[in-house]
C-alpha positions as CSV (number, residue, x, y, z in Angstrom):
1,X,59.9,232.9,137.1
2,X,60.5,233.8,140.8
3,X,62.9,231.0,141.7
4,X,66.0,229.6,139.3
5,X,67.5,225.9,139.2
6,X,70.8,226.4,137.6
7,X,73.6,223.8,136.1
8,X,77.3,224.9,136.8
9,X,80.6,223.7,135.6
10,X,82.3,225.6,138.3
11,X,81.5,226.5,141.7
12,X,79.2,230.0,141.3
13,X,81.3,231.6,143.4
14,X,84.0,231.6,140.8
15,X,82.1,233.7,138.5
16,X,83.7,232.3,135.6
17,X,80.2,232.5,133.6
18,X,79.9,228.7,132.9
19,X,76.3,228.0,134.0
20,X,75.4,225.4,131.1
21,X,71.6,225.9,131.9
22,X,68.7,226.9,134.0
23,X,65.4,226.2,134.4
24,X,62.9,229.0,135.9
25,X,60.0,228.0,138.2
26,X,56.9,229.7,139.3
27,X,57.2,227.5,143.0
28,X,59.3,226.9,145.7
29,X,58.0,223.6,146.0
30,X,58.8,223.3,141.9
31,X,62.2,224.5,142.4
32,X,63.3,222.3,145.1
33,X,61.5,219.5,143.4
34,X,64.0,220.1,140.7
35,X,67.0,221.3,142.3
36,X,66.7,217.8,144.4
37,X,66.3,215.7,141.3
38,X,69.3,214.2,139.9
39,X,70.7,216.4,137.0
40,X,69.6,215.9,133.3
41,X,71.3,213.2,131.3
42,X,72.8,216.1,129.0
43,X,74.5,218.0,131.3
44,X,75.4,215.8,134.2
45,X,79.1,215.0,133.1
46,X,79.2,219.1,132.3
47,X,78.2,220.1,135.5
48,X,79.4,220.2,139.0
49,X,77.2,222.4,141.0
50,X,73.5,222.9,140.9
51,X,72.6,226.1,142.0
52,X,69.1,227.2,143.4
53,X,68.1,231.2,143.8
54,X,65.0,233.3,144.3
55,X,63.5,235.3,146.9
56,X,65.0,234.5,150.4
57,X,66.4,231.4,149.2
58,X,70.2,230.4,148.4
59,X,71.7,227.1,148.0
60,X,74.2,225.7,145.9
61,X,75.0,221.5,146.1
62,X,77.6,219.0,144.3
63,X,76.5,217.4,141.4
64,X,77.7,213.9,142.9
65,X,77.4,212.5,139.3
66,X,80.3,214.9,138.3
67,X,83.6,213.2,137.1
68,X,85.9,216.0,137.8
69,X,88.7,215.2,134.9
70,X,86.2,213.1,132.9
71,X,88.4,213.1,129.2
72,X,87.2,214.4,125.9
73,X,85.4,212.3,123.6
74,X,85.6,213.2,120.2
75,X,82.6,211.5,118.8
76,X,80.5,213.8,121.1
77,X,81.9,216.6,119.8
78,X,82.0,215.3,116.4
79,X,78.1,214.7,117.0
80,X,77.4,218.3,118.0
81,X,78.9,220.0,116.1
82,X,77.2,217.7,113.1
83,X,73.6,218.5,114.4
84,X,74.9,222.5,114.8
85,X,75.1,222.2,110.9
86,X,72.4,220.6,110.2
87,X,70.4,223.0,112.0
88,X,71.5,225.7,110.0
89,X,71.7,223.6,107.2
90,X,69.3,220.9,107.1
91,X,70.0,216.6,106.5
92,X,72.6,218.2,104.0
93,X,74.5,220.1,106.5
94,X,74.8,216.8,108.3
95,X,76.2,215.0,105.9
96,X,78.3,217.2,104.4
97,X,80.3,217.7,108.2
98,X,80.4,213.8,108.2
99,X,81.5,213.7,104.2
């Protein structure tokens, strides 16, 4: 885990501790590889900057995919928090949030 690949909402800079995820790699090769890729389907409407760190290396890019004011949509949410139960609670948490 030398170099990090890491999904922002805001600019890093900011410090406002709202990196949605990061992925480690052993390469810089890897890294770049990733960091270069478009961002993953799940967090590309969360994030705005993509962030790469390690040793000697710094670089931080626009997610171009980012819609700045995109609005909340319920059914995602509704979804979420639906599997967050049945996680803890199995099919039957699931359909107890959904009634």
């Amino acid at each position: 885990m030398l170099f990090e690949v890491n999904f922002w909402a805001s600019h890093p800079s900011e410090e406002n501790d709202d990196c949605s995820c990061g992925i480690d790699c052993n390469s810089l090769e890897d890294a770049k590889a990733c960091y270069d890729s478009p961002v993953p389907p799940l967090y590309v409407n969360s994030t705005a900057f993509v962030e790469l760190k390690g040793p000697g290396v710094y670089e931080v890019r626009a997610n171009p995919s980012h819609i700045a004011d995109m609005p909340d949509n319920d059914d995602d949410w509704r979804r979420e928090c639906a599997m967050q139960s049945a996680m803890c609670n199995g099919c039957a948490g699931w359909n107890d949030y959904y009634g």
